[in-house]
C-alpha positions in Angstrom: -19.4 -3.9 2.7 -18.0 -4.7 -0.7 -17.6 -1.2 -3.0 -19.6 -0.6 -6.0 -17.6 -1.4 -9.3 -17.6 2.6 -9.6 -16.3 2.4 -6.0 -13.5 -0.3 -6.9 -12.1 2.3 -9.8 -11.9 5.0 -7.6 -10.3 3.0 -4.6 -7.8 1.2 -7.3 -7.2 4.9 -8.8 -6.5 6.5 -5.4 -4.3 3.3 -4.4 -2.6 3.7 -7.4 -1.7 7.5 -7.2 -1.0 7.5 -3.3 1.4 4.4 -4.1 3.5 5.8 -7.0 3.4 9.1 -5.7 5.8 7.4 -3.2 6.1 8.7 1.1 5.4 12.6 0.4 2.1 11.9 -1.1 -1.2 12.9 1.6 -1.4 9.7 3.9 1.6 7.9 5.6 4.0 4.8 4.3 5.3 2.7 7.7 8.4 0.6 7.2 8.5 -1.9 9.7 11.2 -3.1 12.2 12.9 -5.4 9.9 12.6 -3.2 6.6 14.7 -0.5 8.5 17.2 -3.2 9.5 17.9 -3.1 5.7 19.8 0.0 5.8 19.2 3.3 3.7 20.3 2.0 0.5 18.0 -1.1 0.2 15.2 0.9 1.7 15.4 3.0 -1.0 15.5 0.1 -3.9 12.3 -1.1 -1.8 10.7 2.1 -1.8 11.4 2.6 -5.9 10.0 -1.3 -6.3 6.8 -0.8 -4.1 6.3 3.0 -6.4 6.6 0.9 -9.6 4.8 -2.2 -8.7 2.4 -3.5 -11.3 2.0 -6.8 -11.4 -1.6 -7.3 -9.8 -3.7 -10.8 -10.8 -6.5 -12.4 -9.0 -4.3 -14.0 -6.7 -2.9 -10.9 -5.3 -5.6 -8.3 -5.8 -8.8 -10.1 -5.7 -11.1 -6.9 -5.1 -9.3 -5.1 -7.8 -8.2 -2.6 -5.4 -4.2 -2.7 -6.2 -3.7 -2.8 -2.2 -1.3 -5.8 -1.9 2.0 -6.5 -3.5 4.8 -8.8 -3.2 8.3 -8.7 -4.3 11.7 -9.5 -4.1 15.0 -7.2 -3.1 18.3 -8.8 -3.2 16.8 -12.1 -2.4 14.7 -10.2 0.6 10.7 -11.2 0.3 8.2 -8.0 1.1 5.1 -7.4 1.2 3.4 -3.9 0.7 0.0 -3.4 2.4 -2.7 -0.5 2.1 -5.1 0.0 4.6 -8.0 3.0 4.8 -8.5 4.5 7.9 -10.7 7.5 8.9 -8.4 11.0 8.9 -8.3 11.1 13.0 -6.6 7.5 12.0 -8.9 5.8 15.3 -11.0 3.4 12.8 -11.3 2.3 9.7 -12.5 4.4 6.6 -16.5 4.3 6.2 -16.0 4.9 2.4 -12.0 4.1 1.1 -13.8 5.5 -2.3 -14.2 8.8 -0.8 -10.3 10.7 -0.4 -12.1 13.1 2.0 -12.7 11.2 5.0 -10.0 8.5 4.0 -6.4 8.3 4.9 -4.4 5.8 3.4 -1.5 3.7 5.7 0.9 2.1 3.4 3.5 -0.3 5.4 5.7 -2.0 3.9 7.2 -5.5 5.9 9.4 -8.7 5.3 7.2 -11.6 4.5 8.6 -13.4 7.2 7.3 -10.2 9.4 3.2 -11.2 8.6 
């Protein structure tokens, strides 16, 4: 089902705030097997890149939901990914518009990892 324009805004808005509010805002950022590899000090110039990421267009955010991203670090390609799950995290979200039954997973990968 494809979200009300009303619905896009609000998903884009609470994309936006859960993803520049960085890993201690509500819902959970996963770094994957090969993002750890980088050691602490990249992770940390990945986790400041995917927190100030702004460069959505139609080819990377279609829906206008700013849940996509992709960026270099040191010559490293990654990819940020949001997905909207229900809060028991067992299915997806009925309504990613809605923050009260929505919890937002935000994994961060190498390209070459998707």
């Amino acid at each position: 089902m494809t979200p009300s324009p009303l619905g896009q805004a609000l998903i884009r808005d609470l994309n936006d705030s859960f993803r520049a509010d960085g890993p201690k805002a509500a819902g959970q950022w996963m770094l994957t097997r090969g993002v750890r590899a980088l050691g602490e000090d990249l992770i940390a110039c990945v986790v400041a890149k995917v927190r100030a990421f702004d460069r959505f267009d139609e080819d990377n955010d279609p829906h206008g939901e700013h849940d996509f991203g992709a960026f270099e670090v040191c010559g490293q390609a990654l990819f940020w990914k949001i997905d909207y799950y229900d809060v028991d995290l067992e299915n997806g979200s009925e309504d990613p518009a809605n923050a009260a039954i929505t919890a937002r997973i935000l994994t961060i990968m190498l390209a070459e990892e998707y």
